[in-house]
C-alpha positions as CSV (number, residue, x, y, z in Angstrom):
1,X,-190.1,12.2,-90.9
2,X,-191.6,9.2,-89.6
3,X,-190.6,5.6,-90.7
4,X,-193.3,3.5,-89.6
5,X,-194.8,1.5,-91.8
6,X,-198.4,1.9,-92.2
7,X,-201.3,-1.1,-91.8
8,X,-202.0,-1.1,-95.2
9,X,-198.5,-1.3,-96.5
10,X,-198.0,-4.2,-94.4
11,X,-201.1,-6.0,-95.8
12,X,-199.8,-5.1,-99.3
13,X,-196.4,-6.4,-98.6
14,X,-197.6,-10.1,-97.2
15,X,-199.8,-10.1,-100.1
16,X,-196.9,-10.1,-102.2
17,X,-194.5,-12.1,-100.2
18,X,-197.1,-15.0,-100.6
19,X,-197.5,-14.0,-104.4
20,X,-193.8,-14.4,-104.5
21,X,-194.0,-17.6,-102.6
22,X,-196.5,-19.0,-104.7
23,X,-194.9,-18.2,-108.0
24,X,-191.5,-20.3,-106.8
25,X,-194.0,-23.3,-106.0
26,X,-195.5,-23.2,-109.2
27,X,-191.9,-22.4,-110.9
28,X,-191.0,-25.9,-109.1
29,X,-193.9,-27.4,-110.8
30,X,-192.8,-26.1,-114.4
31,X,-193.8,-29.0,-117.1
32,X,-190.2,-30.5,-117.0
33,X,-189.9,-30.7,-113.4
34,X,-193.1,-32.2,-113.2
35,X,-191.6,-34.9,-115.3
36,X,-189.1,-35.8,-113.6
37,X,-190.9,-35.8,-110.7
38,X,-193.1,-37.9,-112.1
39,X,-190.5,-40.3,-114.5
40,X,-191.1,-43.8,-114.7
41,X,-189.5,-46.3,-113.1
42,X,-188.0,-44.5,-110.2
43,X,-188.3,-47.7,-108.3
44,X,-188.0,-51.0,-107.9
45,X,-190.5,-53.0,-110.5
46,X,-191.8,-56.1,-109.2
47,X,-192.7,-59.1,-111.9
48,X,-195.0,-61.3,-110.1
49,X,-194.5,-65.1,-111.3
50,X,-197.3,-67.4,-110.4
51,X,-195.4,-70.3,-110.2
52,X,-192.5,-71.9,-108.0
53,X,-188.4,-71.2,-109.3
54,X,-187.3,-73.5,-112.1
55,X,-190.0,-73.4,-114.2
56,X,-191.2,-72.5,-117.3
57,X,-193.1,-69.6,-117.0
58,X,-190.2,-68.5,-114.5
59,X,-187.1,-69.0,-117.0
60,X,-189.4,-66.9,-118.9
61,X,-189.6,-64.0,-116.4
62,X,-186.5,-64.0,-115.8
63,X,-185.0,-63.8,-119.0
64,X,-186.8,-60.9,-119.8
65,X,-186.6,-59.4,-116.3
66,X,-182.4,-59.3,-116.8
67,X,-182.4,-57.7,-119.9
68,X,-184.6,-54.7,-118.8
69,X,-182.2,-54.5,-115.9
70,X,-179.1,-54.7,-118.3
71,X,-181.0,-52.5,-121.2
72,X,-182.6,-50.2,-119.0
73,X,-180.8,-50.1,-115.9
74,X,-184.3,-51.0,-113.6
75,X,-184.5,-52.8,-111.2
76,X,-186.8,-55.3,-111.8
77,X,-187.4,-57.9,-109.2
78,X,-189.1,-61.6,-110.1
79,X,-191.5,-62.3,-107.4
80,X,-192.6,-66.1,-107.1
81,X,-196.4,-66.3,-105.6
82,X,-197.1,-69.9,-106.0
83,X,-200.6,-71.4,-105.6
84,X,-204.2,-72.3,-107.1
85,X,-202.6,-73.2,-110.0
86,X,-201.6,-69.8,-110.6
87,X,-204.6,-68.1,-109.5
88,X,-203.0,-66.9,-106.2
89,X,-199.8,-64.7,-108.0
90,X,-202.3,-63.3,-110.7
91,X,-204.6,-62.0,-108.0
92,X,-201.7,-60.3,-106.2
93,X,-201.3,-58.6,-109.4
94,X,-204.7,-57.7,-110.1
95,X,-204.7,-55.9,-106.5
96,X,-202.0,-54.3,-106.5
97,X,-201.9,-50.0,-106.8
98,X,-202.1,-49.6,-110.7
99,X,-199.0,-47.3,-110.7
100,X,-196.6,-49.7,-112.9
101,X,-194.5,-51.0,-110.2
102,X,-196.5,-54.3,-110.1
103,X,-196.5,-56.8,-113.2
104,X,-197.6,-60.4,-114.0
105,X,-196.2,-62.8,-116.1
106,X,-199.6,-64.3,-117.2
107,X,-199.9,-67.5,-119.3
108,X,-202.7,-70.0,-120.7
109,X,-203.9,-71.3,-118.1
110,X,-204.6,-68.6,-115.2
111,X,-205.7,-65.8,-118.3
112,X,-208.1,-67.8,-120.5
113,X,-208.7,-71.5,-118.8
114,X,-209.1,-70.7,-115.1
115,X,-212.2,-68.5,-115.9
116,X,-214.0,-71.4,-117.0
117,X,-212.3,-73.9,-114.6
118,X,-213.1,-72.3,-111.1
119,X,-217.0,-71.2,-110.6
120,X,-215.5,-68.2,-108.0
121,X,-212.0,-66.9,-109.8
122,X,-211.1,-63.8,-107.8
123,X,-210.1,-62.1,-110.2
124,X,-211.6,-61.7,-113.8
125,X,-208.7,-61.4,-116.4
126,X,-210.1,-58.9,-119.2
127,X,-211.5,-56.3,-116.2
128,X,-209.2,-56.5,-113.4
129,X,-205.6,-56.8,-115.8
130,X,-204.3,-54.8,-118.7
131,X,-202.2,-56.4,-121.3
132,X,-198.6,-54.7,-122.0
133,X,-196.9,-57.3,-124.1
134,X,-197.2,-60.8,-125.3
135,X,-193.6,-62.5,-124.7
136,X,-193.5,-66.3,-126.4
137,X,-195.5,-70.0,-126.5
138,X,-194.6,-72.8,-126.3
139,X,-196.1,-76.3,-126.9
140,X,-196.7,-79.1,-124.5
141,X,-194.8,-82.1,-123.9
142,X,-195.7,-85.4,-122.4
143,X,-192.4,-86.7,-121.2
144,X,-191.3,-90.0,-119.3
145,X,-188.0,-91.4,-117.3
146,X,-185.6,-92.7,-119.9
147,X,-185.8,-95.9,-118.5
148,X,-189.6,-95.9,-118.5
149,X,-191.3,-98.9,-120.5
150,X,-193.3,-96.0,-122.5
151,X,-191.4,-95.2,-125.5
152,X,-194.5,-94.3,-127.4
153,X,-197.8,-92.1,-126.8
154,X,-199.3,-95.7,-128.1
155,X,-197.6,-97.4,-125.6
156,X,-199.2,-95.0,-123.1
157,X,-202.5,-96.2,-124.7
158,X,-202.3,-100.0,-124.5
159,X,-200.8,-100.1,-120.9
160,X,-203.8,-97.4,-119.5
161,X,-206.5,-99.6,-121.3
162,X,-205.1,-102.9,-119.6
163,X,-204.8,-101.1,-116.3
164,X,-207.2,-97.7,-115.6
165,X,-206.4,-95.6,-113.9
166,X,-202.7,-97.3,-113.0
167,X,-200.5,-94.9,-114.9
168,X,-199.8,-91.8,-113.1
169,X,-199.7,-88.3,-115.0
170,X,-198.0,-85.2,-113.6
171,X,-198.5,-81.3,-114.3
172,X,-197.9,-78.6,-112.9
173,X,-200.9,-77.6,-111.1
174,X,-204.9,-77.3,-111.8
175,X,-205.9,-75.6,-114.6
176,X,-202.6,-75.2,-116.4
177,X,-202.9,-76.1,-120.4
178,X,-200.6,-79.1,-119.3
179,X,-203.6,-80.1,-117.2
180,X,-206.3,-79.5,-120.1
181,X,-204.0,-81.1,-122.5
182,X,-203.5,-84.4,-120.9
183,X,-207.5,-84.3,-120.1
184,X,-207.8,-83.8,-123.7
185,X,-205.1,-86.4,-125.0
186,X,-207.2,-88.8,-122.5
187,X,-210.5,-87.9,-124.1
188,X,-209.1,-88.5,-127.6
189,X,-207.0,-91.8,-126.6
190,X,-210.0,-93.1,-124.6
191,X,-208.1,-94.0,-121.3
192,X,-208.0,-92.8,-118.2
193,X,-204.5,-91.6,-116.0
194,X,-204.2,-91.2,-112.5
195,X,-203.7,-87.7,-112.4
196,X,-201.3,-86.2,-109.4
197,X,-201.1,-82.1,-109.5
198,X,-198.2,-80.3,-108.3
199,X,-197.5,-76.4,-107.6
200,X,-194.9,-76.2,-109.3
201,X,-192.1,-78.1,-111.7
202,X,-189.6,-78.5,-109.5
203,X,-191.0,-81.1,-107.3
204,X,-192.6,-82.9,-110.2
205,X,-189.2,-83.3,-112.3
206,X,-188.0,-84.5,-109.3
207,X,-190.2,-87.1,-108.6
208,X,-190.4,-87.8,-112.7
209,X,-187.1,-88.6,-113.4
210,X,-186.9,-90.7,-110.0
211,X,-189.9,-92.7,-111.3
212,X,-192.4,-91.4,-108.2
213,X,-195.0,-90.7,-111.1
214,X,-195.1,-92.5,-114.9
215,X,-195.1,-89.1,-117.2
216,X,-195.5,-85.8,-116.9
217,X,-196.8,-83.2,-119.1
218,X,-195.3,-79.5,-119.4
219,X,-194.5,-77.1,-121.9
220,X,-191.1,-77.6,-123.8
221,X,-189.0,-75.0,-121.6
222,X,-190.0,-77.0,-118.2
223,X,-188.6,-80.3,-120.1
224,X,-185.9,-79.6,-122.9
225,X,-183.2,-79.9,-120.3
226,X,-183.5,-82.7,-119.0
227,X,-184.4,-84.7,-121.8
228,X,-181.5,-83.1,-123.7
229,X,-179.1,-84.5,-120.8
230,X,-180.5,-88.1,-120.9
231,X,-183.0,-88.0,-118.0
232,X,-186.2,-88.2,-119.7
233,X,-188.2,-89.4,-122.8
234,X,-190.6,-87.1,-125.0
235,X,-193.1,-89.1,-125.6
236,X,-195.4,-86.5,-127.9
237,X,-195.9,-83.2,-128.6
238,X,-199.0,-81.2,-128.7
239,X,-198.5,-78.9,-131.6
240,X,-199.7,-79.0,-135.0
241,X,-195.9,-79.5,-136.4
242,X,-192.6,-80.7,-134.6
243,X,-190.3,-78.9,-132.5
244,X,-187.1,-77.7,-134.2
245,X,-186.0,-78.3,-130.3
246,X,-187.4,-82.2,-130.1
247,X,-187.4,-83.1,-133.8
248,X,-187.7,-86.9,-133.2
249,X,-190.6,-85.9,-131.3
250,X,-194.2,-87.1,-132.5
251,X,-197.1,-84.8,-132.8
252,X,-200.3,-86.0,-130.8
253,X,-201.9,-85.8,-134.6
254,X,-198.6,-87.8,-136.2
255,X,-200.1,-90.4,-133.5
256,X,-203.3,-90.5,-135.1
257,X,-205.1,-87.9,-133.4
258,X,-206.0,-85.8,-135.8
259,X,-205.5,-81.8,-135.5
260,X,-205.3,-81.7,-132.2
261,X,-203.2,-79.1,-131.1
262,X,-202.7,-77.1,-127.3
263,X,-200.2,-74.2,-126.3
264,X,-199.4,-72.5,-123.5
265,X,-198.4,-68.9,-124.5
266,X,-197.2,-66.0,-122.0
267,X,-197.1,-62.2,-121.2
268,X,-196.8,-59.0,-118.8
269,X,-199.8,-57.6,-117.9
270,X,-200.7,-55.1,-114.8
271,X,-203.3,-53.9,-112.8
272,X,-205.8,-52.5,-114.7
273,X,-206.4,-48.2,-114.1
274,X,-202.5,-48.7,-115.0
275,X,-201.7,-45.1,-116.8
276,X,-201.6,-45.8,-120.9
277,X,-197.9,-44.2,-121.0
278,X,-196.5,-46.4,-118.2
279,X,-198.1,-49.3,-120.4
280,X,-196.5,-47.9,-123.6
281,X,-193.5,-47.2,-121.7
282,X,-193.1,-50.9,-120.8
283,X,-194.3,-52.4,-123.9
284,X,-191.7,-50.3,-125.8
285,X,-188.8,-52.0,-123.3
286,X,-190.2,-55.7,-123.6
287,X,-190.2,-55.4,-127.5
288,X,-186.8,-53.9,-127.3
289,X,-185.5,-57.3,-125.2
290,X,-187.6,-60.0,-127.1
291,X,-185.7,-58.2,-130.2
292,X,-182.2,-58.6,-128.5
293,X,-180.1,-61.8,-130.2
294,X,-179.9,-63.1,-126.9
295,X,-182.9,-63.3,-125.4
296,X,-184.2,-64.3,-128.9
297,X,-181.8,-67.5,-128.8
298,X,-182.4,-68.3,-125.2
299,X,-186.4,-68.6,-125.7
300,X,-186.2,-70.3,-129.0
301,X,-183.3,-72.9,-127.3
302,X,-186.0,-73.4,-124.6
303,X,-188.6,-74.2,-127.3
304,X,-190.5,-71.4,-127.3
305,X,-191.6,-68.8,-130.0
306,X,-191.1,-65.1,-129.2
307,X,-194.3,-63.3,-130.0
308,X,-193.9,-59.8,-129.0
309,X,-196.4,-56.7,-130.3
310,X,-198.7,-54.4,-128.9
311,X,-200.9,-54.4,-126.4
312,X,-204.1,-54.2,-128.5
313,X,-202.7,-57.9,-130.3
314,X,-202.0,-59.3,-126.9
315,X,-206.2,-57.9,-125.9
316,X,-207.3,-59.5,-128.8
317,X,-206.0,-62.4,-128.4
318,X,-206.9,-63.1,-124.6
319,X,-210.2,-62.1,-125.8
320,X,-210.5,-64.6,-128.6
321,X,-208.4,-67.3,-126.0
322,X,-210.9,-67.1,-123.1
323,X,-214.2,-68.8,-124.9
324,X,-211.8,-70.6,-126.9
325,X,-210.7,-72.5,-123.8
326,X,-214.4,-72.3,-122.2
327,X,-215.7,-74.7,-124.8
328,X,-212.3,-77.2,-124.3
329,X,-212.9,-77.2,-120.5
330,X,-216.7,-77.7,-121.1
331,X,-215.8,-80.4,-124.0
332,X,-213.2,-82.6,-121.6
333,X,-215.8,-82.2,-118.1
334,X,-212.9,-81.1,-116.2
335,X,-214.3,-79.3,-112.9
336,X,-212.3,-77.7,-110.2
337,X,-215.3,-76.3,-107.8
């Protein structure tokens, strides 16, 4: 008998080796390994912050940042991109691969006021982003060194109008709602402050409570420390109703200035093209944080409100926010460009 194996049988047998072959691949491929293939985070998440360490919108991050680590056991990395009043770390973010593993903590000032305040933004916040969740706000604070003659947003007033542009006012960078809110407050008080910009808080609490600049203006989380320890003065507040965190306080409108009102509010947003399950997926995992008792109690001791929600409230609002802010920065002249 003769045991060779004919041409064709040979053809049929590698046709059905690479059958068999194929059918392992796709085996590997089944729905459920797919998705764990394809599970989200299996990396490191990085949460860009716009601004330099110790300030607000970076207590902020990182608070939230921690408990998605401790809740979730990610690893989610805070990333401080300074600049531009913010406009440098938000670009970074608008860049980046839309796979999730990038995020901004976006506030006020680089979402809805930049737009209006720089003629070429690189970046244009409702294309190039996609909102995931809203986090807190926060009002802002005019503050001074304890020892500071200013005891009073009046006092403020009378020594500006005696000597223009003498008194110095601090912020934390171009464009920020501090930065629109002293312009405003300006507008209302008819005076005019020496304005000196900083990147970040750090520097400018520095130099604020060693009496380099006359008053500062920030939102309550950049400033609630120190004036709790004795360092500085809040002058006035620039919400509609006091802080349960500076009760003795003044409102801007308590000082005569009637309804005026400015907030700096924050949230995580990423690259837009981001899949709608990793922004769901995330969104789910902030809410679940802003709900815990502690993170709760450590934004409301800062002074802030926790907002929370989905991402279609957090749209609507930036939506509403940008001409909102178009017609302030058009109302007080302020230019950057």
């Amino acid at each position: 008998m003769h045991n060779a194996i004919s041409p064709t049988c040979r053809a049929l047998g590698a046709r059905l080796m690479l059958a068999a072959l194929m059918g392992l691949g796709a085996a590997a491929l089944t729905p459920g390994a797919a998705h764990a293939q394809a599970a989200y985070p299996n990396k490191p998440i990085r949460l860009i912050v716009p601004f330099p360490p110790g300030g607000g919108t970076d207590m902020i991050a990182r608070t939230v940042a921690q408990k998605l680590t401790d809740q979730h056991k990610w690893n989610v990395v805070v990333d401080n991109r300074p600049g531009a009043g913010g406009n440098l770390g938000v670009d970074a973010a608008a860049k980046a691969a839309p796979d999730g593993y990038t995020l901004v903590m976006g506030q006020t000032s680089n979402l809805a006021i930049n737009p209006s305040l720089y003629a070429k933004l690189p970046y244009d916040p409702l294309k190039d982003l996609v909102p995931v969740a809203l986090v807190s706000s926060a009002p802002i604070v005019m503050a001074a060194p304890i020892n500071s003659p200013y005891k009073t947003f009046a006092d403020v007033v009378a020594a500006a109008k005696g000597k223009p542009d003498a008194l110095t006012l601090g912020y934390s960078g171009n464009g920020t709602v501090a930065h629109l809110a002293g312009e405003l407050a300006e507008n209302a008080a008819g005076i005019q402050l020496r304005h000196v910009p900083y990147k970040g808080a750090s520097q400018a609490m520095t130099d604020l409570v060693g009496g380099q600049i006359d008053l500062y203006m920030s939102a309550v989380p950049t400033l609630l420390g120190q004036v709790r320890n004795g360092k500085l003065r809040a002058i006035m507040i620039t919400s509609l109703k006091r802080s349960a965190q500076l009760p003795d306080t003044p409102t801007l409108a308590e000082s005569g200035y009637k309804d005026f009102e400015a907030a700096s509010w924050y949230g995580v947003l990423a690259p837009a093209g981001t899949p709608a399950a990793v922004v769901q997926t995330l969104n789910k995992a902030i809410n679940q944080a802003l709900t815990q008792p502690d993170v709760a109690e450590k934004l409301k001791s800062e002074g802030g409100e926790v907002l929370g929600g989905t991402p279609e409230k957090f749209s609507t609002l930036l939506k509403a926010e940008v001409p909102r802010w178009a017609k302030i920065v058009k109302d007080s002249g302020a230019s950057l460009d």
